[in-house]
N, C-alpha and C positions, 0 to 999 in steps of 0.2 A: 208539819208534814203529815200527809197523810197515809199512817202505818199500812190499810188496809189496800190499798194503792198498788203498792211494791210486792207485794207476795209474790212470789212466783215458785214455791217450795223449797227455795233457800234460805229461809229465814233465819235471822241470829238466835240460836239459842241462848237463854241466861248466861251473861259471861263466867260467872262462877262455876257453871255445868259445862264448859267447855273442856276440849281435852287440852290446850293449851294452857290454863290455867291451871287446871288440878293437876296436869303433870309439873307445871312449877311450886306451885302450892305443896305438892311431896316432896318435889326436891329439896324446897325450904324446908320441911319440919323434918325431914332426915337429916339435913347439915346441921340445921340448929344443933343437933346432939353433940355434933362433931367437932363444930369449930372453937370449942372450948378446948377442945383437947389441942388441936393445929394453934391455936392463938398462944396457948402454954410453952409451945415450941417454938413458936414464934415460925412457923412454915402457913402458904399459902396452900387454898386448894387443891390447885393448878399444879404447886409443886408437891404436895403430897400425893397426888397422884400419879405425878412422874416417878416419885419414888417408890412406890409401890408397882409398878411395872417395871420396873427396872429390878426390883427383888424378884418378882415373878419371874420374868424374862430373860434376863442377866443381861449382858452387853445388847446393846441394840440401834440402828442405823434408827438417827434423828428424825427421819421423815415418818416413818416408822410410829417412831414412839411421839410424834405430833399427832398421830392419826389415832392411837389406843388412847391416848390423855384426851383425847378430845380438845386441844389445843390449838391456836393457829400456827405455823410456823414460825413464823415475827417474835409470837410471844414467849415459847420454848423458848428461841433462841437467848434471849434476853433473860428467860429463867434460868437455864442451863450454865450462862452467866453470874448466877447468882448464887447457883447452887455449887458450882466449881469455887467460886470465891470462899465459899464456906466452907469447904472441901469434902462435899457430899459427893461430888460425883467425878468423873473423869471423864474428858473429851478428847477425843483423837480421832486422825483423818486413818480413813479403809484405805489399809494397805492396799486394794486390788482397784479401788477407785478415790483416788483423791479430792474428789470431790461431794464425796460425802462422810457426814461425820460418823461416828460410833459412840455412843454416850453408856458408860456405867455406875454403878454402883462402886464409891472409895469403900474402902475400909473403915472409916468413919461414917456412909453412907449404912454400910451394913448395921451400924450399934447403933445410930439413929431410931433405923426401922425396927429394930429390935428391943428399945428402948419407948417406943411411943405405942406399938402394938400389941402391947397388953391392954392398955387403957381405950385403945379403938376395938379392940375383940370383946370388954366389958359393953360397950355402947348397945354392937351388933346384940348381942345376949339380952340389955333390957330392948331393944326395939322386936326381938324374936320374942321375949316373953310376954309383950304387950298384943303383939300380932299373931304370933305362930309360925312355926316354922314350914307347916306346910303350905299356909296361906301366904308368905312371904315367898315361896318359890313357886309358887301358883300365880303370883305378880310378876316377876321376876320373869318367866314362861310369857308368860302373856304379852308382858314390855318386848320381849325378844322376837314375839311373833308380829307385834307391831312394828317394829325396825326392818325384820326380816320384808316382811312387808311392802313396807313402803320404797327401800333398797331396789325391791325388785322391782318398781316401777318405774324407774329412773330413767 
């Protein structure tokens, strides 16, 4: 085919210099850090970050906490399943709407988070002293305005 052809000023840039790929490409080398700590505990992403908004947040309507975890709802559900069975968390129907759930943090959910979050706070600490803390929230900024962003174009 010929490259020269096609031009029309949308051309592919290097797929590596894409922003697709270098935003996954960070995503991997920040989890790398982490999933060694989640694996030790035997929790998933998904569900550590449900738990982690759930300590942030405290009780909070399922739909809710699908949308802060960046989760689909399907998959909560099925987490939130798993996570009750372990008895990290607690699920109960809104007294004021029965049809929606309310998900928290157990009592065993709390020493969990409190039990793994030293070892996730040392991570942040080497990834800050390798980066910087003001260049990490100069990212961080940045990412937000890109979201912000592209939200509002919706």
């Amino acid at each position: 085919m010929d490259r020269e052809r096609y031009r029309d000023g949308f051309e592919f840039s290097n797929t590596q210099r894409t922003l697709p790929i270098l935003l996954l490409r960070a995503r991997e080398a920040v989890m790398d850090r982490f999933r060694p700590i989640l694996n030790a505990h035997d929790i998933t992403e998904q569900q550590w970050r449900v738990i982690r908004i759930l300590h942030e947040r405290g009780q909070t309507d399922s739909s809710q906490l699908a949308v802060l975890a960046c989760v689909l709802p399907p998959s909560l559900t099925r987490m939130l399943k798993a996570l009750e069975a372990r008895g990290m968390v607690e699920v109960c129907k809104d007294p004021s709407d029965a049809r929606r759930n309310l998900v928290r943090l157990s009592p065993k959910g709390d020493v969990f988070i409190a039990s793994v979050s030293p070892s996730s706070a040392k991570v942040y600490e080497e990834i800050e002293a390798r980066i910087g803390r003001e260049r990490i929230s100069h990212i961080m900024d940045e990412l937000q305005a890109l979201l912000d962003a592209l939200d509002s174009a919706r």
